[in-house]
C-alpha positions in Angstrom: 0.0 0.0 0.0 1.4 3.6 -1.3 2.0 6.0 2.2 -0.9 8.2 0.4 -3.6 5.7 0.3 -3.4 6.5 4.1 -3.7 10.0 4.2 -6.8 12.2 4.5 -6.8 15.8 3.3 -8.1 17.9 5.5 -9.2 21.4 4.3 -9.9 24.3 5.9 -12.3 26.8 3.6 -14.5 30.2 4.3 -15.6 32.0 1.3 -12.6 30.6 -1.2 -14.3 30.5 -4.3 -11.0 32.6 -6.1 -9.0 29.5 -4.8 -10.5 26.4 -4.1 -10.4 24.5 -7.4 -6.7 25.0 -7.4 -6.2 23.5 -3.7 -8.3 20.7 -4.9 -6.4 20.1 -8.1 -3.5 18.2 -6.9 -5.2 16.1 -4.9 -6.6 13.5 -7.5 -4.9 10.5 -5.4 -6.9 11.2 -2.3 -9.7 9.1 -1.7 -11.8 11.5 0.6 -11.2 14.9 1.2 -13.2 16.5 4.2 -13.7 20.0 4.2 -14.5 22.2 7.7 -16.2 25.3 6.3 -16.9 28.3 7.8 -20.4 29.5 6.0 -19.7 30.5 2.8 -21.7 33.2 1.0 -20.1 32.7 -2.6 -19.4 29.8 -4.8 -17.0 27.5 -2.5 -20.0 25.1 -1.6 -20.8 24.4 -5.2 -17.4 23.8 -6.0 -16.7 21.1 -3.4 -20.2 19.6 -4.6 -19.2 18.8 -7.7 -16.4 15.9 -6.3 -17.8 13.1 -4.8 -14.6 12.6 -2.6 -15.6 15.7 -0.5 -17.3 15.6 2.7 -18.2 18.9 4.4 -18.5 19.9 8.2 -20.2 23.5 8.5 -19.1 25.5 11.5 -22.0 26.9 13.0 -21.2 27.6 16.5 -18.5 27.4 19.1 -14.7 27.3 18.2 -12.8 26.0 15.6 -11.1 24.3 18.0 -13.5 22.5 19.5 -15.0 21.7 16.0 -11.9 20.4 14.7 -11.4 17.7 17.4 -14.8 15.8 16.4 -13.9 16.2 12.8 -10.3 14.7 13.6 -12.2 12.4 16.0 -14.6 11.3 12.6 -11.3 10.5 10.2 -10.4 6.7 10.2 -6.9 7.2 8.0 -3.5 7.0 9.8 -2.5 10.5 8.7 -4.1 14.2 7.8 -2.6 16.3 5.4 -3.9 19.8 6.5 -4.2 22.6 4.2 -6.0 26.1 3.9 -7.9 26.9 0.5 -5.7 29.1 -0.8 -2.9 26.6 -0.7 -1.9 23.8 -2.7 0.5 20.8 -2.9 3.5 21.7 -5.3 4.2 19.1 -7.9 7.5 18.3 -5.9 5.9 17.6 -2.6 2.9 15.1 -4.2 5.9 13.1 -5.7 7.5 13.3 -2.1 4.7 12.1 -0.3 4.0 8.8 -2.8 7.7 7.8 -1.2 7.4 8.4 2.1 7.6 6.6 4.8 7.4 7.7 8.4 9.2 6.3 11.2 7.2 4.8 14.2 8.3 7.6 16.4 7.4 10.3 14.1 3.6 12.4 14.9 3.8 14.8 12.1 6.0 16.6 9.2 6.2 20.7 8.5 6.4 22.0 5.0 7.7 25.2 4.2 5.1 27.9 2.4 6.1 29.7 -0.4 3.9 32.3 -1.5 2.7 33.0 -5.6 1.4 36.0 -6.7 -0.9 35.3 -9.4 0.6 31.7 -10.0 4.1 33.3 -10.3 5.9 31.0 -7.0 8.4 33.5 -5.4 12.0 32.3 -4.0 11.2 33.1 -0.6 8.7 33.8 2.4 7.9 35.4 5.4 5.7 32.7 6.4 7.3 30.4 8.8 7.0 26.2 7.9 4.0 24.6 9.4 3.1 21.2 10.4 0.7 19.6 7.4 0.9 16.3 7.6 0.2 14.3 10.8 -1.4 11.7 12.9 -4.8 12.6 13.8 -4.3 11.3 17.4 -1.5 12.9 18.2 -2.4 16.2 17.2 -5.1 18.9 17.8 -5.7 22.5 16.4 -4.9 25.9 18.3 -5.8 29.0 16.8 -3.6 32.2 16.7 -3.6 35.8 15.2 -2.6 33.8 12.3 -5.1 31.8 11.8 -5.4 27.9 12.4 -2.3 25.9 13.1 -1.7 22.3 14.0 0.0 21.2 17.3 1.4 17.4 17.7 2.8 15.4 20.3 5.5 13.5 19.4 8.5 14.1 16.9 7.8 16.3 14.0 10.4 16.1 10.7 10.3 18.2 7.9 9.1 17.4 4.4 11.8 19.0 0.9 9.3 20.1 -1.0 6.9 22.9 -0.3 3.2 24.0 -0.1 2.4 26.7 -2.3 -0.1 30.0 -1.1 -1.5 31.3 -4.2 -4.9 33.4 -2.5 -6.5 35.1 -5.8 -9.5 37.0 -3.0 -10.0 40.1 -4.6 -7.9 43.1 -3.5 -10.2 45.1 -1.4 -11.2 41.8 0.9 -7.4 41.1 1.2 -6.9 44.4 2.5 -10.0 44.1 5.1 -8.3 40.2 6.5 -5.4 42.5 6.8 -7.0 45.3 8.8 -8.5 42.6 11.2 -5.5 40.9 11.6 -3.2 43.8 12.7 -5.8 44.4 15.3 -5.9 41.2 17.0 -1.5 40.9 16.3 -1.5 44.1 18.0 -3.6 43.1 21.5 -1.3 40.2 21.5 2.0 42.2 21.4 0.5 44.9 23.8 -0.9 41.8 26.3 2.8 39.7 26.1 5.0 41.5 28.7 8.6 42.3 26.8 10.8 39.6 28.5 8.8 36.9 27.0 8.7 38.3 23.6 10.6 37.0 20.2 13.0 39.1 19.1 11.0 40.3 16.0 8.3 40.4 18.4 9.7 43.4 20.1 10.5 44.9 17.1 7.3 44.6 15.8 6.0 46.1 19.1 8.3 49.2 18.8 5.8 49.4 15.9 8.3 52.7 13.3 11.3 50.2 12.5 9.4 47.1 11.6 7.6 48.4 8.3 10.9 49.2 6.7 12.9 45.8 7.5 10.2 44.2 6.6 10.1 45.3 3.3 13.8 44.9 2.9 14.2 41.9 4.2 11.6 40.4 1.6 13.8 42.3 -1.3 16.8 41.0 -0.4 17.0 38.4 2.5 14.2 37.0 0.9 15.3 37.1 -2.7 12.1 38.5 -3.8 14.2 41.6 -6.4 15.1 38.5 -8.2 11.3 37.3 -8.7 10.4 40.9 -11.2 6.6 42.3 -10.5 5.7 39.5 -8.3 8.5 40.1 -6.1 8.1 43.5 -5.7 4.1 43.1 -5.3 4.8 40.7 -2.5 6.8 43.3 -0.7 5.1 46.2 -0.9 2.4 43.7 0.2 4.3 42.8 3.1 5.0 46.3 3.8 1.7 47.4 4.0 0.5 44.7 6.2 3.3 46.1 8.7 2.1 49.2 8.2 -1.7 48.6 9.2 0.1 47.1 12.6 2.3 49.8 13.1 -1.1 52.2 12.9 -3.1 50.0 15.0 -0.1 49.9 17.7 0.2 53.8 17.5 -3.7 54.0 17.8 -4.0 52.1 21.1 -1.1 53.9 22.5 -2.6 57.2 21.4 -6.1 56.1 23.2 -4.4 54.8 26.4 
């Protein structure tokens, strides 16, 4: 038996419609897909109609969390492969994955996440590796100001190839995630006394500098010069998601 014929993917959707098909797209070797969904209002549900592999869990009340748990609780397959709708397997980590084989010891694998801008895959990311592949009893979800993330218990290796983020939302709902996400990233740097912050943590909490590096480090650290338009849109991107937290910081301060 093929390492994938044990996995189950397990996506996480809300209004995806600009991305969903893709996500679904390298999946053709999965036997059932299962969906958590957050009440859509566009075409995401019709989508994930039309495949007879998908099963879907609507959210209605309580937290994700919680949700999660009976859903992970629900999947009979030795192993999960998590991923949000606007990401997708590259072509390099579905050939990956039809070799592996875990060790006994191991819970779970992290990927790295590459960004593309309108299916152009940049050299670099921001965007730290996650954990996306793992056994369902070993692990549980915990959300964050960055959304949903997967916590195991047990020994966690890393996969070659990565996952790519190609979100297509329109522009103007981008920027509105992006407001709401500077507010709750800036109560939890004004709520986590310094000494136990990250180094870019305090930083970011100093709120002037962080815009600025930012945006360099994704020309240059990053590579993302190299990568023409795309590069550059990812950036400025970057930059102005920094920004919105360095106004949001300044507002609260302001207020107090």
């Amino acid at each position: 038996m093929r390492f994938l014929d044990g996995v189950t993917p397990l996506i996480i959707a809300g209004n995806e419609d600009d991305n969903i098909e893709r996500t679904l797209a390298p999946l053709g070797w999965a036997r059932r897909i299962v969906v958590v969904e957050g009440g859509s209002t566009d075409g995401t549900l019709d989508v994930l109609a039309r495949d007879p592999r998908v099963s879907v869990h609507r959210r209605s009340s309580g937290s994700f969390a919680e949700h999660a748990k009976l859903v992970l609780d629900g999947i009979e397959s030795d192993w999960v492969l998590s991923l949000d709708a606007d990401q997708e397997l590259s072509p390099a980590l579905v050939e990956e994955l039809k070799s592996l084989w875990p060790a006994e010891n191991c819970a779970g694998f992290r990927a790295a996440v590459i960004p593309k801008i309108h299916g152009r895959p940049l050299r670099g990311s921001l965007e730290p590796a996650r954990i996306v592949l793992f056994r369902p009893r070993q692990a549980r979800f915990a959300s964050d100001t960055h959304g949903e993330r997967v916590r195991v218990t047990g020994e966690v290796a890393a996969l070659g190839a990565p996952i790519w983020r190609d979100d297509r939302k329109p522009l103007a709902r981008w920027l509105q995630l992006q407001v709401d996400h500077a507010a709750r990233e800036a109560e939890r740097l004004l709520a986590t006394p310094r000494a136990e912050m990250s180094r870019a943590d305090r930083m970011r909490a100093m709120a002037w500098p962080a815009p600025i590096l930012v945006f360099l480090q994704v020309l240059f650290a990053k590579g993302a010069v190299l990568d023409g338009r795309a590069g550059w849109y990812y950036a400025f991107e970057r930059l102005l998601a920094e920004m919105l937290l360095m106004l949001e910081l300044l507002d609260r301060r302001l207020k107090s």
